[in-house]
Residue, then its C-alpha position, 0 to 999 in steps of 0.5 A: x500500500x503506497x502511503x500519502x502523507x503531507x510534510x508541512x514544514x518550512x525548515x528545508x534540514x527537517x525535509x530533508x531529514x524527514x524525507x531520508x527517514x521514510x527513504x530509509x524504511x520500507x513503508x510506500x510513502x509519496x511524500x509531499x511537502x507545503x512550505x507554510x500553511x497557506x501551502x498547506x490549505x492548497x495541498x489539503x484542498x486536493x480531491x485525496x486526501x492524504x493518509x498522514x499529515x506531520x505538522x510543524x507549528x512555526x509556519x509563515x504565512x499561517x501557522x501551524x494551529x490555523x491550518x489544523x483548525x481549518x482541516x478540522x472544520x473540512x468533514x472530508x478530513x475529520x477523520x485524517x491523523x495530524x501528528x505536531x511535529x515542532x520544536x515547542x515543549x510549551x504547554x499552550x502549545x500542546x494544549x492547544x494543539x489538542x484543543x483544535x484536534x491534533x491527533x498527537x504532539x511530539x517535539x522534534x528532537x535537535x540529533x538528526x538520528x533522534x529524528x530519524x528514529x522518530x519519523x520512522x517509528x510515527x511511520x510504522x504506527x500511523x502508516x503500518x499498524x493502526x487501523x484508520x476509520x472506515x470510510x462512509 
């Protein structure tokens, strides 16, 4: 099964990073990536949804909290795991993450193999072994 998830993202090191940790698992995943949030509306808007979406809180443009509380509002995204992938260990921060509907918060670790480590584990959970909602 080929993946479809969407980096949100403005730092090119943590593209590149994350982009080598899925390359380096052997998950099918298409990776695309929105550079700000506004990027990230028009990616969202496409007819497929993607499967995954990591999602980085410090974004141009609009932020990271915008973006989640406009998928949210979409019924044709209610359902599509978001997992906060930031820099940000402050409380308000994770509160309201989880108050506009994130699915999970983690806290990008500053070691590029702790990255890694991280995207390929979240990879393996979200796109291997959870069972997501039916549609309909």
């Amino acid at each position: 099964m080929n993946a479809d998830v969407l980096l949100v993202e403005d730092s090119a090191d943590d593209v590149l990073f994350i982009r080598r940790a899925f390359g380096g698992t052997d998950l099918d995943v298409t990776l695309r990536v929105a550079r700000d949030g506004e990027q990230a509306l028009e990616e969202l808007a496409a007819p497929r949804p993607p499967d995954l979406v990591l999602l980085d809180l410090r974004l141009p443009r609009l932020g990271g909290l915008e973006v989640l509380a406009w998928l949210r509002a979409q019924a044709h995204l209610a359902r599509v795991p978001v997992v906060v992938l930031t820099t940000s260990h402050e409380p308000r921060d994770v509160r309201g993450a989880y108050d506009v509907g994130a699915t999970s918060y983690l806290v990008k670790p500053v070691n590029a193999e702790a990255l890694r480590t991280l995207v390929q584990t979240l990879g393996l959970y979200w796109l291997r072994l959870n069972t997501p909602a039916p549609d309909g």
